[in-house]
C-alpha positions in Angstrom: 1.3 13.5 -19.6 4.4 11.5 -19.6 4.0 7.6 -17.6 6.0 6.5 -15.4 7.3 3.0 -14.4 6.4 0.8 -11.5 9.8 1.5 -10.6 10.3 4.6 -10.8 7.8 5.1 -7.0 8.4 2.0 -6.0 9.9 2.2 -2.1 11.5 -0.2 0.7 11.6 0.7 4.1 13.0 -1.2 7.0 12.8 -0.1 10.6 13.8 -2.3 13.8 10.8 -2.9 16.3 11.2 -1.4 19.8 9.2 -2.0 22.9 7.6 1.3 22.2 5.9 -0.6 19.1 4.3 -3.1 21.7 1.0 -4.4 22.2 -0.5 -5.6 25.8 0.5 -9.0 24.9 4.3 -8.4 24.1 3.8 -8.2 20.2 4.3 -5.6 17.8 0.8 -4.0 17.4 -0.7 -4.1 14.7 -1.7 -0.3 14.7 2.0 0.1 14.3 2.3 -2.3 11.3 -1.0 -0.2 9.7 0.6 3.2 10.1 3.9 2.0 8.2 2.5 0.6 5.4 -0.2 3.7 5.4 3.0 5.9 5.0 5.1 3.8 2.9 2.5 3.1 0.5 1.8 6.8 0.5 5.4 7.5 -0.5 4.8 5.8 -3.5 1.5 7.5 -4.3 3.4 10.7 -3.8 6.4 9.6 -5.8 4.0 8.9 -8.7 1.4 11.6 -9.0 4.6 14.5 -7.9 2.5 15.8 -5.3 0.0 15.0 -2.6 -1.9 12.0 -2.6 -4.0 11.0 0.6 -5.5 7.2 1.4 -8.9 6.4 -0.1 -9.5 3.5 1.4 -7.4 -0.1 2.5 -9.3 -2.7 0.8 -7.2 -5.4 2.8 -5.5 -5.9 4.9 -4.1 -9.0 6.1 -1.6 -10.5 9.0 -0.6 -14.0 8.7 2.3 -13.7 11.5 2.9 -12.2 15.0 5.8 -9.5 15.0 8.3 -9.8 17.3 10.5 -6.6 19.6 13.6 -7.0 18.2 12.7 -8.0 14.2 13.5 -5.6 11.4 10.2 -4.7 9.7 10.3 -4.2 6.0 7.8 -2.5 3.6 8.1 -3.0 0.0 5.3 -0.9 -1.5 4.8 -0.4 -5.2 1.9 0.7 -7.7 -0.6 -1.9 -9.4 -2.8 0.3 -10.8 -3.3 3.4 -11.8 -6.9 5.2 -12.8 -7.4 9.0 -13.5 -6.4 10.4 -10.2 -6.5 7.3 -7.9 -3.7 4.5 -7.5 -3.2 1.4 -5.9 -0.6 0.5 -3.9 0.4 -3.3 -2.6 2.1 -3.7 0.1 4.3 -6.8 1.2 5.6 -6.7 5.0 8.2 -9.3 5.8 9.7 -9.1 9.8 13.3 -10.7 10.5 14.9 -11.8 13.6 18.4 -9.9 13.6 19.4 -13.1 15.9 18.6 -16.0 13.6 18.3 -14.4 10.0 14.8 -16.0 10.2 12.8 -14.0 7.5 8.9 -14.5 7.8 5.7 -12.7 5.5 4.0 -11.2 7.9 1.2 -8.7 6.4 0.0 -8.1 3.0 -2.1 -5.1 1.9 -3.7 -2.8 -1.0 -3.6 0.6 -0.5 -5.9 3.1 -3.0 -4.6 6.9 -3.0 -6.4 10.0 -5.2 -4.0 12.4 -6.3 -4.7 16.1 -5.1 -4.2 19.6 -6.2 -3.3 22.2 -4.4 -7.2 23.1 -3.9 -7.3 19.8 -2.3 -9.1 18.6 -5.6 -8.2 15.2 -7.0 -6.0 16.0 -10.3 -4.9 13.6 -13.0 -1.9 11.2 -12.3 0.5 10.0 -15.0 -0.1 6.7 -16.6 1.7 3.3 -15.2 4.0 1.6 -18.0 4.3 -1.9 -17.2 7.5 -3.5 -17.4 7.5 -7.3 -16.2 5.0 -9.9 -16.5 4.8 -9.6 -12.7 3.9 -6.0 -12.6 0.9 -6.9 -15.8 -0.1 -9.6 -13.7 -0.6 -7.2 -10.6 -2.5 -4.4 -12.5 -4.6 -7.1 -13.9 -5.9 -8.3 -10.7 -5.6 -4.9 -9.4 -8.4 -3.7 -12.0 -10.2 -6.8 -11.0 -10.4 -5.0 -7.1 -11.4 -1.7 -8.6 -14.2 -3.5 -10.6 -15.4 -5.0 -7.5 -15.3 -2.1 -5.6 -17.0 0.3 -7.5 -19.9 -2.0 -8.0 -20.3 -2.2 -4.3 -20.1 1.5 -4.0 -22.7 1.4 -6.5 -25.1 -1.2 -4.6 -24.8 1.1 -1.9 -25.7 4.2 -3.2 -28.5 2.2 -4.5 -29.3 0.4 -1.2 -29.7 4.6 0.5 -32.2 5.7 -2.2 
């Protein structure tokens, strides 16, 4: 199987927030903000593996600034990793005010998708070549996550018997 760059699935979306997108307290909610990167993220898993490709799990997922009705919301997804069928996917969600050009990070996230067949079974995924230092750097810590996931997987099985 031929690899593939980081590149190569990598995807930016931008969409302007409406008052449709609004919480109770006037903010974008961040329901909203969880279902974009969900679906932008999985754009990439599905640009990578050439097929299907459903979420696995969100290991975080963090705000660090309100988002306003009005801003332009932007998703830059791309792989970190990639395993045997499953991938990960960061996230980076920046919100701009269209008024004052203000740019601020909003959310971050990591995303892990499994590759599936057309059974619905999880098939093999093409291998990531890195490019950059930046995109080594990102599998490395990215392998770092899936370490620490599986072993807690593993204390749980453990922990049922």
């Amino acid at each position: 199987m031929t690899g593939k760059t980081v590149s190569e699935s990598t995807v930016v979306i931008v969409q302007q927030m409406t008052h449709t997108d609004a919480n109770l307290a006037g903010n974008v909610h961040g329901g909203v903000i969880m279902r974009l990167i969900d679906s932008t993220a999985g754009i990439v898993a599905v640009r990578h593996a050439s097929g299907n490709a459903v979420t696995a799990s969100i290991d975080r997922l963090d705000f660090h600034s309100p988002v306003y009705i009005g801003d332009l919301l932007k998703i830059s997804a791309c792989l970190n990793h990639v395993g045997t069928s499953s991938m990960e996917v960061g996230a980076r969600v920046e919100a701009e005010n269209v008024i004052t050009g203000e740019r601020r990070h909003t959310a971050s996230a990591y995303l892990t998708f499994v590759a599936l067949d057309s059974r619905g079974k999880p098939k093999s995924v093409p291998p990531l070549i890195l490019v950059t230092d930046e995109e080594k750097r990102r599998n490395s810590e990215a392998a770092e996550r899936r370490k620490i996931r599986l072993a807690e997987r593993q204390r749980e099985r453990e922990a049922q018997g």
